[in-house]
MMTF fields as JSON, N, C-alpha, C and O atoms, coordinates in Angstrom:
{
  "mmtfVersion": "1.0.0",
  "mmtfProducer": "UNKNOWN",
  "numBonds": 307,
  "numAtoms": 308,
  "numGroups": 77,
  "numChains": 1,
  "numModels": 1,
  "chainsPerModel": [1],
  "groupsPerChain": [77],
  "chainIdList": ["A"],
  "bondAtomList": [4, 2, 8, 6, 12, 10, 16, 14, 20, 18, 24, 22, 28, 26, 32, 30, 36, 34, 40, 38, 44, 42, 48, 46, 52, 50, 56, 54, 60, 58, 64, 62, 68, 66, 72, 70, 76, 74, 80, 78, 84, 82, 88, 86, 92, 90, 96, 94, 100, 98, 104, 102, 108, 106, 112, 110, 116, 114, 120, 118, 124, 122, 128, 126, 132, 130, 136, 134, 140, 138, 144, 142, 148, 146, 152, 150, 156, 154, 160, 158, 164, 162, 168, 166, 172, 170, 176, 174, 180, 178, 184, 182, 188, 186, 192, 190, 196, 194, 200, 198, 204, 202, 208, 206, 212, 210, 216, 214, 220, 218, 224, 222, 228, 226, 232, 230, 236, 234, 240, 238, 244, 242, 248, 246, 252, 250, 256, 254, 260, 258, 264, 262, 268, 266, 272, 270, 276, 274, 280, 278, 284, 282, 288, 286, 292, 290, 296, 294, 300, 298, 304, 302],
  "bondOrderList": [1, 1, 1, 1, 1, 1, 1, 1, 1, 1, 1, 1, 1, 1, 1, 1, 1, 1, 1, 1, 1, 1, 1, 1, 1, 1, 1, 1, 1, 1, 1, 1, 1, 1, 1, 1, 1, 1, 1, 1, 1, 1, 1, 1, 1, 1, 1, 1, 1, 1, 1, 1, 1, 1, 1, 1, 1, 1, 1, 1, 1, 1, 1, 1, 1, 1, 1, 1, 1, 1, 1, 1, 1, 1, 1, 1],
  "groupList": [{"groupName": "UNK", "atomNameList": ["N", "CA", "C", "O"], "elementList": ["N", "C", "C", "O"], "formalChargeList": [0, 0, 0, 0], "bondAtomList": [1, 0, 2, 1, 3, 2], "bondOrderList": [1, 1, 2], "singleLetterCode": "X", "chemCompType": "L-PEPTIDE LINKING"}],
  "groupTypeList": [0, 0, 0, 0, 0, 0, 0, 0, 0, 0, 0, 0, 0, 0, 0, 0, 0, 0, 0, 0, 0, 0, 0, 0, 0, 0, 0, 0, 0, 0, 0, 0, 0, 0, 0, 0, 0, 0, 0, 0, 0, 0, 0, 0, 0, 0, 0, 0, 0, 0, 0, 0, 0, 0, 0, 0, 0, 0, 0, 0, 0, 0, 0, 0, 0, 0, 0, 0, 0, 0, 0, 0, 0, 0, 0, 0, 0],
  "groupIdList": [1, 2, 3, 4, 5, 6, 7, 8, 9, 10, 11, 12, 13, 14, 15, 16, 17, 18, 19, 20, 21, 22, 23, 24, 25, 26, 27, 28, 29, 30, 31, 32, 33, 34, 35, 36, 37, 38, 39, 40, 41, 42, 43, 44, 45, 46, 47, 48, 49, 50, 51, 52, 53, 54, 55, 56, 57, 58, 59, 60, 61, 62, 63, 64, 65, 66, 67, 68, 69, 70, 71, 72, 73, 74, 75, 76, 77],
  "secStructList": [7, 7, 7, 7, 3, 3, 3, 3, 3, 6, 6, 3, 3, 3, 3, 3, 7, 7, 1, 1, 7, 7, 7, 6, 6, 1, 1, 7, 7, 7, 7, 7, 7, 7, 7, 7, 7, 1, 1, 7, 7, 7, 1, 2, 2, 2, 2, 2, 2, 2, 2, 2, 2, 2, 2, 2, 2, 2, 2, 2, 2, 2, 2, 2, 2, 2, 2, 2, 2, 2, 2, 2, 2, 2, 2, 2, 7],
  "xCoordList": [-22.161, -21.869, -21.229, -20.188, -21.7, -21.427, -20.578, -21.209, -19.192, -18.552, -18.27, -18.639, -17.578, -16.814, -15.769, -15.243, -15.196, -13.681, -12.969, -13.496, -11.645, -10.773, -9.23, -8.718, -8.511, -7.181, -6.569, -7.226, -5.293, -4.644, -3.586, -2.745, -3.199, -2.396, -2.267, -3.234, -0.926, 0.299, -0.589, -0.399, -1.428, -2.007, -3.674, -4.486, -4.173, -4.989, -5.555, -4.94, -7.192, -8.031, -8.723, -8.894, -9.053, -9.304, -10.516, -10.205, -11.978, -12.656, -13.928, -14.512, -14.026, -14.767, -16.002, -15.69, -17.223, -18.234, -18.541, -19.314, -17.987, -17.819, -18.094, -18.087, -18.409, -19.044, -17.502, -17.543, -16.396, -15.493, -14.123, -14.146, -12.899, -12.035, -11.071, -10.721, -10.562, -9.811, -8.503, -7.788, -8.513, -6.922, -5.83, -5.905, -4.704, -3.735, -3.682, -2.961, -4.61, -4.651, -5.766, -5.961, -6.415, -7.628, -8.934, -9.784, -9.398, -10.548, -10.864, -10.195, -12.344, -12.713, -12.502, -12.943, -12.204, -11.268, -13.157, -14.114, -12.546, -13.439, -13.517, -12.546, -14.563, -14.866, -15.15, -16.215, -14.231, -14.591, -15.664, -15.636, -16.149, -17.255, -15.631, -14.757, -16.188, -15.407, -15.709, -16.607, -15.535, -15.416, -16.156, -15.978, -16.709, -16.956, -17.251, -18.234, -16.318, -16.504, -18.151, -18.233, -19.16, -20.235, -20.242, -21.366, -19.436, -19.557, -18.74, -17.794, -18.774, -17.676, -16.889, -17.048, -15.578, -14.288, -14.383, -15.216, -13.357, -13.036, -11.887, -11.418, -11.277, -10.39, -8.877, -7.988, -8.798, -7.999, -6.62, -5.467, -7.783, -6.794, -6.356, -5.516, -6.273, -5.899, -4.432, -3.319, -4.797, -3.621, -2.079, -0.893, -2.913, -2.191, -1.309, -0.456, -1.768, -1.321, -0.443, 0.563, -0.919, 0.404, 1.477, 2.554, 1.327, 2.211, 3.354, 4.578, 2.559, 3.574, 4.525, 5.735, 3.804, 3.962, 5.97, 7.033, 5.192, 6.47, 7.371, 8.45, 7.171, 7.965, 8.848, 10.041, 8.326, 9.45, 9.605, 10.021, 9.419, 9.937, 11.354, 12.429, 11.018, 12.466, 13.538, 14.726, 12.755, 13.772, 14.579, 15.675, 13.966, 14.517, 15.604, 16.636, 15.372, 16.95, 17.756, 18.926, 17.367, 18.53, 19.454, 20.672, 18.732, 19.167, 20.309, 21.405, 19.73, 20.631, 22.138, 23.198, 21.609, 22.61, 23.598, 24.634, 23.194, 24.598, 24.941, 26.004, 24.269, 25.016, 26.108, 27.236, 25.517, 26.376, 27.902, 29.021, 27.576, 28.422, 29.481, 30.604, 28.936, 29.7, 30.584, 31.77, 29.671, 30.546, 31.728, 32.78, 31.674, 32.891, 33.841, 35.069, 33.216, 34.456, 35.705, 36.907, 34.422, 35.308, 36.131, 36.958, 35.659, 36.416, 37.651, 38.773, 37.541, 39.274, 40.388, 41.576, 39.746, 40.516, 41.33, 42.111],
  "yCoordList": [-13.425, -14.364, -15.593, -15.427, -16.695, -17.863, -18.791, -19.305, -19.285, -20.203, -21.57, -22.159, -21.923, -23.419, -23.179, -23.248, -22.83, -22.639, -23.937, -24.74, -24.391, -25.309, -24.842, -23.758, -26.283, -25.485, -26.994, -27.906, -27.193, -28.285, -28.316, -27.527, -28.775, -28.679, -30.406, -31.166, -30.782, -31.329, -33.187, -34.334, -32.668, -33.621, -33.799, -34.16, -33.503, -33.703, -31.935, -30.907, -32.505, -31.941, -31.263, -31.892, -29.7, -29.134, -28.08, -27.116, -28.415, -27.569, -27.177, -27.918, -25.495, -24.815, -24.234, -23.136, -24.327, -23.581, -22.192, -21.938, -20.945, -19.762, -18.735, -19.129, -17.209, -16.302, -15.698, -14.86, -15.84, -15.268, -16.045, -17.266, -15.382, -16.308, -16.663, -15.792, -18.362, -18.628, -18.197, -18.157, -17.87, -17.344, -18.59, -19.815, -17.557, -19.272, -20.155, -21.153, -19.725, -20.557, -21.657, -22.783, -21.153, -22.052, -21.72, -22.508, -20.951, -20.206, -18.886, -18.157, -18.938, -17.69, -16.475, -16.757, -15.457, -14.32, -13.451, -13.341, -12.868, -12.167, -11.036, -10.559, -10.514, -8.687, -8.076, -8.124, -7.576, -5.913, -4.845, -4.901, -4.342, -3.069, -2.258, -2.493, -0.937, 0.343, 1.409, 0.776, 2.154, 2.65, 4.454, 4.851, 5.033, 6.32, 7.13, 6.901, 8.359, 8.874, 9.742, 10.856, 9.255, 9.797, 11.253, 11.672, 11.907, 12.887, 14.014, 13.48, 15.017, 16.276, 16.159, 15.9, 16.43, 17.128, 18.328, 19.201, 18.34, 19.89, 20.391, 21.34, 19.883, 20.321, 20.296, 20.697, 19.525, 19.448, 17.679, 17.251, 17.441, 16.303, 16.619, 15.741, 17.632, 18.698, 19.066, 18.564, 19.956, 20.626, 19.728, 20.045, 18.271, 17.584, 16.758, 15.959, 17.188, 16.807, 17.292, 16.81, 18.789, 19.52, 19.432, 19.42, 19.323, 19.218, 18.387, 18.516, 17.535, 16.054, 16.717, 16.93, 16.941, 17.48, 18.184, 18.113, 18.784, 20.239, 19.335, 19.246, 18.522, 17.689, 17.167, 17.468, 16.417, 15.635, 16.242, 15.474, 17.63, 18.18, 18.348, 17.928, 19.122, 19.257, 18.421, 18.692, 17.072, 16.222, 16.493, 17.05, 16.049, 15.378, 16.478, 16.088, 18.149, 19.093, 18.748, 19.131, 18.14, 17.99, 16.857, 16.916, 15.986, 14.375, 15.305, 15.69, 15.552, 16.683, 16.96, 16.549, 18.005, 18.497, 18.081, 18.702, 17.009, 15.712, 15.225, 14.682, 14.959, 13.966, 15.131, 14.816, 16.449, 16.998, 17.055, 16.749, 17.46, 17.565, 16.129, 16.159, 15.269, 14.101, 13.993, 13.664, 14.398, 14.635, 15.206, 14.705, 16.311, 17.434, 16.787, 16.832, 16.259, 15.625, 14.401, 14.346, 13.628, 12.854, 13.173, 12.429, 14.577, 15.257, 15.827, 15.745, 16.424, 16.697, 16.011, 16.317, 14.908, 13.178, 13.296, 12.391],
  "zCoordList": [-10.071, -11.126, -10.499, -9.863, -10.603, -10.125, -10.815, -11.739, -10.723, -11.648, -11.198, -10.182, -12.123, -11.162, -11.347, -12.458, -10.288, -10.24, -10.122, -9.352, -10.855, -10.734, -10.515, -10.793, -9.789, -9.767, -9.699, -9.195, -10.229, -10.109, -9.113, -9.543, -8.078, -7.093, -6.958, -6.921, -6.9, -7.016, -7.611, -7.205, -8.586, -9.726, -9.222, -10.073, -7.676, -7.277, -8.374, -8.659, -8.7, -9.087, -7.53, -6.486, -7.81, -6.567, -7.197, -7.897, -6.835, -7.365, -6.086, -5.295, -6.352, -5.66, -5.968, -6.429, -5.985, -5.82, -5.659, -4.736, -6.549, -5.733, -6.597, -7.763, -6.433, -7.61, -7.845, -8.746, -7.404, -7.177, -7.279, -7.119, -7.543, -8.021, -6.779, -5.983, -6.645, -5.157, -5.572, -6.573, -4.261, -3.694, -3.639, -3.745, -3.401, -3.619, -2.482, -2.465, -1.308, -0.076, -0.822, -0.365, -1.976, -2.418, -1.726, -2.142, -0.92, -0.22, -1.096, -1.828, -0.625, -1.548, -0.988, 0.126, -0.904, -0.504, -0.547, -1.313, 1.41, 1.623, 1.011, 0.424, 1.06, -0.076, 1.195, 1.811, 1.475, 2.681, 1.63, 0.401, 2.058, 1.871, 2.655, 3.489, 1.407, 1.491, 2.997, 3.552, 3.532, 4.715, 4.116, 2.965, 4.865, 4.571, 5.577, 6.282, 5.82, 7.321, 7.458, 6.939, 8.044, 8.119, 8.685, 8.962, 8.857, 9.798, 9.011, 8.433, 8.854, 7.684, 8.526, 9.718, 7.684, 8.174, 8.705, 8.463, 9.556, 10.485, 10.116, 10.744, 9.112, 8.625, 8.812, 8.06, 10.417, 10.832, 9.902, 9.961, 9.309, 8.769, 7.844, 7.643, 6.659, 5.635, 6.624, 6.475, 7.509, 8.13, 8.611, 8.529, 9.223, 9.335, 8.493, 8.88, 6.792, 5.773, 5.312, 4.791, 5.549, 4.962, 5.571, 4.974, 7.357, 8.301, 7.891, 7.913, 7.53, 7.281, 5.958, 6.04, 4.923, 3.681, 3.43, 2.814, 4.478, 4.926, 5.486, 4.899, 6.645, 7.216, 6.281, 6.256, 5.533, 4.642, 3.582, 2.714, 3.105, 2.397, 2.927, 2.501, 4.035, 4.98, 5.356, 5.533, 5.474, 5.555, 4.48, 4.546, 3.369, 1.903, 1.507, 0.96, 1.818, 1.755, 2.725, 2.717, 3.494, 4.873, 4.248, 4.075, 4.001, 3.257, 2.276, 2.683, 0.862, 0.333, 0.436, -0.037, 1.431, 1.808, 2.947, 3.186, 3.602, 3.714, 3.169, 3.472, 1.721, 0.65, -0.196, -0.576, -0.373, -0.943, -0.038, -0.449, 1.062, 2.05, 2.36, 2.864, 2.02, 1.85, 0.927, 0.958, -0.156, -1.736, -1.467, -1.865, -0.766, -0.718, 0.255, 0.183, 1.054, 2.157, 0.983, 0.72, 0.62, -0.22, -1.607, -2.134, -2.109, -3.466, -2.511, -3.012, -1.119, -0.552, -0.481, -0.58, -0.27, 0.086, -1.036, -1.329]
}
């Protein structure tokens, strides 16, 4: 779909030729094509998901339980 795009910048009239709407640099903003891994999974990027998964699960009780532990330092005070 083809328009005439316009834009007013600092009173000067600024108009583009484009199927697509300009960016605030005023250029028409490239369209990447989406990516698709041609080849199946081995499964190994699943595993590495959960890895992570677990990881910062673990963090996030550790986090926890220094803040509680903080709490208590500062309720002795």
């Amino acid at each position: 779909m083809e328009s005439n795009s316009s834009s007013s910048a600092g009173g000067a009239q600024l108009t583009r030729w484009t199927g697509s709407p300009l960016c605030r640099c005023l250029e028409s903003p490239i369209v990447l094509t989406s990516w698709v891994d041609n080849e199946p999974s081995h499964g190994w990027q699943k595993r590495a998901l959960i890895k992570a998964r677990n990881r910062i699960r673990a963090l996030k009780t550790e986090v926890e339980y220094y803040k509680r532990l903080k709490d208590e330092e500062r309720g002795k005070n």
